[in-house]
N, C-alpha and C positions, 0 to 999 in steps of 0.2 A: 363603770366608766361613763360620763355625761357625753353623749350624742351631739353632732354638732349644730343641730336645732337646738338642742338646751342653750349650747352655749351661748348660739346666738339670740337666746331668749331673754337670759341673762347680761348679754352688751344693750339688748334693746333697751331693758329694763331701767338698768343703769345711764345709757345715756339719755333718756326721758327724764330723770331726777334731773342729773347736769342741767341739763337746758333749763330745766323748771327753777333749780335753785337761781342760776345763771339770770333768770329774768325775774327771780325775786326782789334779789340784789342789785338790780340795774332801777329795777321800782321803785325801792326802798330809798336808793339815793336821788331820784328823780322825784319823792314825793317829799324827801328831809329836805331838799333844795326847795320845794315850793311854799315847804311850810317856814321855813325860815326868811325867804323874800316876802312872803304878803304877812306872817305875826312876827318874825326872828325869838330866836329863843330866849325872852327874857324868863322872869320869876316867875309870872301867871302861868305863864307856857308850858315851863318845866313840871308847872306843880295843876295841872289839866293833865298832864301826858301821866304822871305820876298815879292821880288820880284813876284815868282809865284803865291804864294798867293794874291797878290795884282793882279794881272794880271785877277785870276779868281774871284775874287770880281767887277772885272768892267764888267765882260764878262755882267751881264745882264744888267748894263745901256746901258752899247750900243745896244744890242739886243733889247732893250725893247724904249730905245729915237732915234734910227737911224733908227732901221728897224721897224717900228711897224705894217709894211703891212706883212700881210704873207705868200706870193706868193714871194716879192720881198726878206723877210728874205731865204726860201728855197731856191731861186737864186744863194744868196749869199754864203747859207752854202755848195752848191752844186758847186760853181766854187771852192771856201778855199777848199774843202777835193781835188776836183780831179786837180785843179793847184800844189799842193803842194807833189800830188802823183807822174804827173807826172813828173816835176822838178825833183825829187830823180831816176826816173825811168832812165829820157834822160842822167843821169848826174853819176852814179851807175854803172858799168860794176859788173854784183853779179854772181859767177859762178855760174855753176848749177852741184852741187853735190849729194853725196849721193842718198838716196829714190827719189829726185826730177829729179835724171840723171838719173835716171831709168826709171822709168815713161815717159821721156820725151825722149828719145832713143826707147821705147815701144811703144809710139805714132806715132814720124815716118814713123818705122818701120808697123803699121798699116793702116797710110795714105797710104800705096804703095801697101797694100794686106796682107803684110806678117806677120803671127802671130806666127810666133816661138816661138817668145821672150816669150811667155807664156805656154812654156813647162819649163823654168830655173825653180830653185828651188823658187826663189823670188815669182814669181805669180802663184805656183802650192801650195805654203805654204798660201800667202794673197791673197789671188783672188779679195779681196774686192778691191784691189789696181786698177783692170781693169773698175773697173766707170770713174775713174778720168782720166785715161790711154786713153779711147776709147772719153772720151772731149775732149780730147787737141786733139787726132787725127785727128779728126773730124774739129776743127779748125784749123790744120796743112793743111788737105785735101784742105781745103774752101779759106786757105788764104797764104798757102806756108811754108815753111819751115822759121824759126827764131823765135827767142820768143817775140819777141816787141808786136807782135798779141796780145798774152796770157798775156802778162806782162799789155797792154792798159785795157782788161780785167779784171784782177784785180781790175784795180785802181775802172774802172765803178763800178763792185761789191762791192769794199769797201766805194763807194762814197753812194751806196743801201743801206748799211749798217749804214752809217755815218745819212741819215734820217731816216731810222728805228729808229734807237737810239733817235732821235728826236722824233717820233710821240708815240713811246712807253711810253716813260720818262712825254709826253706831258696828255697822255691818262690817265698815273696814278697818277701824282699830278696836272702840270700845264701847262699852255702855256712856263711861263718863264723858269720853271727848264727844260723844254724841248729843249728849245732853248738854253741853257746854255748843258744842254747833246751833243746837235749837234754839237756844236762850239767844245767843248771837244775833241770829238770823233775822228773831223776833224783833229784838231791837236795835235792828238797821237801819240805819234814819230813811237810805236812799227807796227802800222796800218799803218803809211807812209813807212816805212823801207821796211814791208815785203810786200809789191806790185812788188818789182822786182825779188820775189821769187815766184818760178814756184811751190807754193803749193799748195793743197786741199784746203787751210783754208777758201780761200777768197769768190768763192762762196759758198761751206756747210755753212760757217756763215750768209750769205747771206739769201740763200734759208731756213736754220731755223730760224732765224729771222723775215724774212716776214711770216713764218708759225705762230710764238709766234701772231705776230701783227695780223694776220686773227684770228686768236687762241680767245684771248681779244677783238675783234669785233663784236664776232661772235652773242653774248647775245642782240647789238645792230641793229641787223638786220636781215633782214626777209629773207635772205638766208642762208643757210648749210654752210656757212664760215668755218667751222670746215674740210669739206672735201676735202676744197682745202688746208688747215692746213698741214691736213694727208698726200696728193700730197708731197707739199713742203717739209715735213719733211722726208718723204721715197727719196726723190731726194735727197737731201742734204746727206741726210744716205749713200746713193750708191756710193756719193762723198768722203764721208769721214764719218766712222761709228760711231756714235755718238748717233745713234738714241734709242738704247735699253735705255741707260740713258735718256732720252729727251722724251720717252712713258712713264717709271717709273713715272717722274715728272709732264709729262700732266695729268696720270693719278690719281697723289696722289692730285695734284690741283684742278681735278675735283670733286674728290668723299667730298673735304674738302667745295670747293665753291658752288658747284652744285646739291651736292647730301646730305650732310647731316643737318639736320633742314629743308627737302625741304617738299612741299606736296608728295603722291604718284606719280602723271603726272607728277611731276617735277624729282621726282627719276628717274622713266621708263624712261623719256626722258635723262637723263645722261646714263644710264646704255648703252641706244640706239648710243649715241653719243660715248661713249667709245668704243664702240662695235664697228662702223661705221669705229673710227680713224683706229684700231686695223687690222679691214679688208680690208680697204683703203690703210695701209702702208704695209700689208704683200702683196696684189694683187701684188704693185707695184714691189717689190722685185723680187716677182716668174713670173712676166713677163719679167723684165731684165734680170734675170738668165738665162730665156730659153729661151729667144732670143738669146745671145751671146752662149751658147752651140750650137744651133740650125744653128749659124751662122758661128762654126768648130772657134769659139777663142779662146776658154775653153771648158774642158770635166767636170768643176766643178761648180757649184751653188756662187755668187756673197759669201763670207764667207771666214772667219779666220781660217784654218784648224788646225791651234796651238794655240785657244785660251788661252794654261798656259804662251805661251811667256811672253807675258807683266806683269803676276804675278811673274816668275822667276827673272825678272829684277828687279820689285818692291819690292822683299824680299830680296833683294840681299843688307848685312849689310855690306862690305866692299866697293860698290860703291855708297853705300848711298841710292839706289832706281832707280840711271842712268843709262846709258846703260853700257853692259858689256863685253866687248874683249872674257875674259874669258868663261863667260855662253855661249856666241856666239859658242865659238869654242869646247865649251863642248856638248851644243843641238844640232851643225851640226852635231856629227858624225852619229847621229842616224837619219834613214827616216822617213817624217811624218806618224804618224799614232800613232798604239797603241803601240810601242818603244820607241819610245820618249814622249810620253806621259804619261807613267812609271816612264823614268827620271826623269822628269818635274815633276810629282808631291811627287815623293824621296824628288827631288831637296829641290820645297817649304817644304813639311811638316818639314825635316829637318830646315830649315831656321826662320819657327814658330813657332817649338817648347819651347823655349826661352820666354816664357810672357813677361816680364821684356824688357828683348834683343829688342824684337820688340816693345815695347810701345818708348823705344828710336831712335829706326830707324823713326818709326810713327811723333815725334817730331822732328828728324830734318828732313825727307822729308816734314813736312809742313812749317819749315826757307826756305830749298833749294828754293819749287815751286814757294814760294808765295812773298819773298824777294829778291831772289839773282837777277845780271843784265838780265834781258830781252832779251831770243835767238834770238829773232827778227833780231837784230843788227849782231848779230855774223852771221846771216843765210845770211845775205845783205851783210853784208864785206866781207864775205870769209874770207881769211885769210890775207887781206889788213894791212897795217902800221898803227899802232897807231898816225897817227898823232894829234897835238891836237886840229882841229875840233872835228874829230872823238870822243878821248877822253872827250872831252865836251859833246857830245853825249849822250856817255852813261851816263855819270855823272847828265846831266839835267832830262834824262829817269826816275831815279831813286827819284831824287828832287821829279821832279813831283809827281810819284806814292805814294812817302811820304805823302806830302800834300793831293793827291785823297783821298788815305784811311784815313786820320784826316778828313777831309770833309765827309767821309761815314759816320765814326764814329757818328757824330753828328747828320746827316739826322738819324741814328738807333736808338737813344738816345731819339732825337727830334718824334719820328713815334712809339715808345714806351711807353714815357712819355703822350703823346695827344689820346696814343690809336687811332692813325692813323690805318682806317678800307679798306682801298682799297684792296679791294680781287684778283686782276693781282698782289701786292705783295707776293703773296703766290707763286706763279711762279716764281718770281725771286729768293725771297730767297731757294726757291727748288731747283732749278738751282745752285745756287752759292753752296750749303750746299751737294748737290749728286754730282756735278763737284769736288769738296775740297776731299769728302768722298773716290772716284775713283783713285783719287790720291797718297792717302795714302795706295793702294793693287798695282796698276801696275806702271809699270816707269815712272818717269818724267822727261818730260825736259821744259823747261820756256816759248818756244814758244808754249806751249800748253796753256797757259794762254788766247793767242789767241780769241778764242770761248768765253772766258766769260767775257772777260774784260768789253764788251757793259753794260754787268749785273750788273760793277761795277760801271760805269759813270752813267747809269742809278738810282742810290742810291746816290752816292755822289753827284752827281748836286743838286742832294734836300737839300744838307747839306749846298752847296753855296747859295741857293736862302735864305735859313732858315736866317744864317749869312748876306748876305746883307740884309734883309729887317728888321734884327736888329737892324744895322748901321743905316740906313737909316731913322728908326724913332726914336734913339737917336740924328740924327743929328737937324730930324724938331724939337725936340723938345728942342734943344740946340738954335735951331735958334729963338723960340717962345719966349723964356726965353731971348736971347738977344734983 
């Protein structure tokens, strides 16, 4: 007889797909609506969409009748992601603007001793910004001044990144949709483009990533994997803060897989594990902090001093949820603390008062995040000529992610319908569903996609393997009959 923890293991389960297919499908027509107003679907259109569809329908005969060794497939998939990164690198002059000029003028400026730069108002408001700040210095130190260093960097990361996606993908359904993930991931424009962008993304994705993958190991093996989990995901945090969401979902995935329908020893033991991460990733926090206090580069604790920022921007119904000139120049006048803090939350509650008002802010920040072109591009170009490479570019960017998400769609449909039970699913769709959820309170911008997109190849390669192995035994059985 199922206990009434299973069963509620089993609603959980299920209503995690719902939602996930649920905002597949709201993508899907919110990205066919974009690609249709900026190309409309004429002949070229059709026969591009045709094309990349076709493209990823072969990806697993080849992976599966060319490489069948799988030493020599990772080889492969590991020269494709980092040849192709750095080709864009060597050949990309990408300035280096905004928050990334900062950051990387703060690095410098640390490689030689000198910590000013962290009295300005920028890193006495984000302190959290001094992780990534004190990286790149530290690699400036070691290797010289220029960004080719940090930029080669990247690409490594992202190439980490690019088998992760593999072994995860591999670990929850199969060898093939895994290898079909890799190949993907590899050649994702938005993942190539922003390797010559000096940002956080590349390793924090990295480093949570391989945290997930210890994360999902960890039940197969007879060590604490879970602790070097916690490691990786408090490093990656320091890099780029991500982490409070990314504990939420470790933790709702464990208490769903782990803990409930368990025995007692199997409870304690989660509750332990929880406990473990929990203390694991704040140790690591408050040792960074008080090192870099201790070391006269900050008087403040690794931390957001303004956490209503990114709500102010996110309620903000005349920029849609983007960033804002105006807000900007309204929250400076006031000093951190409890005055602007005051503002800030004037600011929002006035801005949410409106039910209604916000339920359609709500709906189109989730057209903007999840449809419109890919920052990625616009972060790499600068403010470069539209030439019509370029333009091809983004056009293809978009194809593609059309097609992704129809491919998801089906892998949701397909993993619904079968009552597909793989419990690292719960992970990802938690992921993807408190990433979407986050979006819809603080600002967006497109290259924040970034971080999750892995979680989206990771689902829709199942959709590709599903459909070729469709094909594939209409075709024996076409051939039978002839």
């Amino acid at each position: 007889m199922v206990n009434e923890g299973t069963k509620f293991q089993i609603f959980s389960h299920r209503f995690l797909q719902g939602l996930t297919i649920l905002f597949f499908i709201i993508t899907f027509y919110n990205v066919f609506t974009f690609v249709r107003n900026n190309y409309g679907f004429n002949g070229t259109i059709m026969y591009d969409l045709a094309l990349i569809s076709l493209f990823l329908l072969l990806v697993p005969l080849i992976v599966n009748h060319v490489l069948k060794n799988k030493t020599l497939f990772i080889v492969f998939l590991v020269l494709i992601a980092f040849v192709t990164r750095l080709v864009w690198v060597l050949n990309v002059n990408t300035p280096i603007i905004s928050d990334f000029s900062v950051m990387y003028q703060g690095a410098i400026d640390a490689s030689k001793g000198n910590f000013q730069f962290t009295d300005t108002p920028y890193f006495i408001t984000w302190v959290y910004q001094l992780g990534f700040t004190m990286y790149q210095a530290v690699i400036i130190k070691l290797f010289g001044e220029g960004p080719f260093i940090l930029k080669l960097l990247n690409i490594i990361y992202s190439v980490g990144t690019t088998v992760l996606v593999y072994k995860i993908s591999a670990k929850i359904f199969n060898e093939t949709t895994g290898r079909i993930a890799g190949i993907i991931y590899a050649a994702f424009i938005p993942s190539i483009v922003m390797s010559s962008v000096l940002t956080n993304q590349h390793l924090a994705t990295f480093l949570f990533y391989l945290g997930f993958y210890l994360l999902i190991l960890n039940e197969e093996s007879k060590r604490p994997l879970w602790i070097y989990s916690a490691v990786l995901i408090a490093l990656g945090d320091i890099i780029r803060p991500l982490g409070s969401l990314i504990l939420l979902a470790i933790g709702i995935y464990l208490f769903l897989t782990q803990f409930l329908g368990a025995d007692k020893q199997r409870k304690l033991n989660t509750i332990k594990k929880v406990a473990g991460i929990l203390v694991t990733y704040f140790l690591i926090h408050f040792f960074i902090s008080q090192l870099f206090i201790a070391m006269d580069i900050t008087k403040y604790p690794l931390s957001n001093r303004d956490p209503q920022w990114k709500f102010v921007l996110g309620f903000n119904h005349e920029s849609g949820g983007w960033y804002s000139n105006e807000d900007a120049e309204f929250v400076g006048q006031y000093p951190v603390g409890d005055e602007r803090e005051k503002a800030e939350t004037e600011l929002i509650n006035e801005r949410i008062a409106d039910k209604q008002k916000l339920l359609k802010l709500f709906w189109a920040k989730l057209g903007s995040m999840w449809s419109g072109f890919d920052g990625a591009l616009e972060w790499s170009l600068g403010h470069a000529e539209r030439i019509p490479i370029i333009n091809n570019l983004f056009k293809l960017e978009r194809l593609m992610y059309l097609v992704m998400i129809f491919f998801g769609i089906i892998s949701l449909v397909k993993i619904m319908i079968n009552k597909f039970s793989r419990k690292e699913l719960a992970l990802v769709f938690l992921l993807i569903l408190g990433y979407v959820a986050v979006h819809l309170l603080i600002e967006i911008q497109t290259r924040y996609r970034y971080f999750i997109m892995p979680c989206f190849i990771i689902l829709q390669s199942y959709g590709i393997f599903i459909l070729f192995e469709l094909i594939k035994g209409s075709l024996k059985k076409v051939i039978k009959k002839a």
